[in-house]
Residue frames as qw, qx, qy, qz and C-alpha x, y, z in Angstrom:
[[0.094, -0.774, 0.480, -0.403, 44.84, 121.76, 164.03],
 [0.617, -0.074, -0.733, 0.275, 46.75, 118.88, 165.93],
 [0.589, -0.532, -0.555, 0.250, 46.29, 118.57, 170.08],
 [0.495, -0.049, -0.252, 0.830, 48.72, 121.28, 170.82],
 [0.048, 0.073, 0.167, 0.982, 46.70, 123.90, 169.48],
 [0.322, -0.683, -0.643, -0.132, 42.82, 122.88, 170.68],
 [0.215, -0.737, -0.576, 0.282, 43.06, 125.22, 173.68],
 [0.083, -0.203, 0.164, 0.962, 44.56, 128.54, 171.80],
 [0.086, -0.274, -0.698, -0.656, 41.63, 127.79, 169.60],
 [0.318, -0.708, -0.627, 0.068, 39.11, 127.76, 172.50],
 [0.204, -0.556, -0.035, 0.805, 40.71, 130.99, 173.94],
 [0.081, -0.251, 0.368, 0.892, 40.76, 132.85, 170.62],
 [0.374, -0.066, -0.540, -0.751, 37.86, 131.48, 168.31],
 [0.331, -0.297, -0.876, -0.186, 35.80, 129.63, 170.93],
 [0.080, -0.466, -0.456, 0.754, 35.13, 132.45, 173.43],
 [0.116, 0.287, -0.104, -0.945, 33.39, 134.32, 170.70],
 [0.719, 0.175, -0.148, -0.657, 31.63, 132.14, 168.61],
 [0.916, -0.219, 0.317, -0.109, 30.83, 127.89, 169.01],
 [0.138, 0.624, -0.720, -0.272, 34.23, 125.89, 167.69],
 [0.987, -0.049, 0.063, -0.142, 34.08, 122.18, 167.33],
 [0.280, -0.514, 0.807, 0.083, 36.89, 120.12, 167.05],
 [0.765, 0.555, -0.225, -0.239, 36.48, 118.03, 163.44],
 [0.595, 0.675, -0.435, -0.022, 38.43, 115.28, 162.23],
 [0.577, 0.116, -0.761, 0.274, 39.81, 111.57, 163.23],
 [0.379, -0.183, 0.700, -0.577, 38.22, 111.55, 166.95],
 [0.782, -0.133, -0.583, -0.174, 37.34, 107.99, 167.96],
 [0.735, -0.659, -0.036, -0.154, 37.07, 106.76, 171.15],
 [0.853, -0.256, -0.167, 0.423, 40.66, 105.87, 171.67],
 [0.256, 0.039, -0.249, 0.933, 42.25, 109.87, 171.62],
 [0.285, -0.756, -0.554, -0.201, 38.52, 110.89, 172.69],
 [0.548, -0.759, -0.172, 0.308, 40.15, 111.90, 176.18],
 [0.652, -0.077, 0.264, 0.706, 43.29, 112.88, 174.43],
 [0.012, -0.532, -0.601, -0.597, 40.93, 115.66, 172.53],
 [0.447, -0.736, -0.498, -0.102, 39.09, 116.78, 175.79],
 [0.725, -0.421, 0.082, 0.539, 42.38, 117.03, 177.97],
 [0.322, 0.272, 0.208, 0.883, 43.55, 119.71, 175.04],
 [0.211, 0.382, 0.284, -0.854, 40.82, 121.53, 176.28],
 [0.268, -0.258, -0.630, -0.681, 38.03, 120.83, 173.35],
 [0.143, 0.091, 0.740, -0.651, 34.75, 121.57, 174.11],
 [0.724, 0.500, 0.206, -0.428, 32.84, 120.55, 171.28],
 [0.229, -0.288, 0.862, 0.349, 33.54, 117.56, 168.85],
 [0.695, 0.393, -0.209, -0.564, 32.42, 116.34, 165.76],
 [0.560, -0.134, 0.817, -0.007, 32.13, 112.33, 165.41],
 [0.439, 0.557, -0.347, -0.613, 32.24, 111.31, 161.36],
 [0.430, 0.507, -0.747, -0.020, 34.51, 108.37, 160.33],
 [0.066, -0.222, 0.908, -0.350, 34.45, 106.47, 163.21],
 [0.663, 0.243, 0.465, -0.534, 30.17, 106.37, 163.12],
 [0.697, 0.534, -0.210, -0.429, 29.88, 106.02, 159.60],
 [0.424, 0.315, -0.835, -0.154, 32.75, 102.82, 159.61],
 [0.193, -0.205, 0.867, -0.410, 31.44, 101.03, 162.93],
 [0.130, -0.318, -0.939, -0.010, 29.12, 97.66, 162.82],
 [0.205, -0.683, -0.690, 0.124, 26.57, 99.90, 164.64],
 [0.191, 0.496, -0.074, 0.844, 26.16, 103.34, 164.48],
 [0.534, -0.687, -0.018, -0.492, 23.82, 103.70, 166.86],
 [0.878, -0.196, -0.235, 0.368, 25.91, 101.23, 169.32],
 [0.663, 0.008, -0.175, 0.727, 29.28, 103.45, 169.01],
 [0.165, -0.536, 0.090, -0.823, 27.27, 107.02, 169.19],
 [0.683, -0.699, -0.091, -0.193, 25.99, 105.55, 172.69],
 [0.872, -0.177, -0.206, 0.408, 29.53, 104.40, 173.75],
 [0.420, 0.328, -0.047, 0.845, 30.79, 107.79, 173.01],
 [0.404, -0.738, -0.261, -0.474, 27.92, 109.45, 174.63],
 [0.779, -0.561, -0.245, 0.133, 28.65, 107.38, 177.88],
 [0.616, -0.389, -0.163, 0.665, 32.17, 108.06, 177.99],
 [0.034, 0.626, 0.068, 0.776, 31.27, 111.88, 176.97],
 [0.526, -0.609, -0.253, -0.537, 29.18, 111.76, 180.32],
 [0.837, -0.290, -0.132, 0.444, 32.14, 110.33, 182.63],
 [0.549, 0.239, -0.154, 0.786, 34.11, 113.01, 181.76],
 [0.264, -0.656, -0.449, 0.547, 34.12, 115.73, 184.58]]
């Protein structure tokens, strides 16, 4: 599902049972992703290409942990 449709999804299939949010999140639409209203994400592509996995799963952490 594209941005528009994250928070119908949380209303409809995430009030009942956990939803993630799958597919192309990296750190630059991270917020873009959140701001739709996700409230659970799945990080794939971006770990698996970056110099460091363990590096870019802490960067995401942090700015997971900034957001209010």
């Amino acid at each position: 599902i594209g941005l528009a449709d994250i928070a119908e999804m949380q209303a409809t299939v995430g009030s009942k049972i956990p939803a993630f949010c799958i597919g192309g999140i990296h750190p630059d639409n991270l917020d873009a992703v959140m701001d739709a209203g996700a409230t659970r994400i799945v990080v794939v592509s971006h770990l698996l290409t970056a110099a460091s996995a363990s590096s870019a799963s802490s960067a995401l952490l942090q700015k997971l942990q900034l957001k209010p």
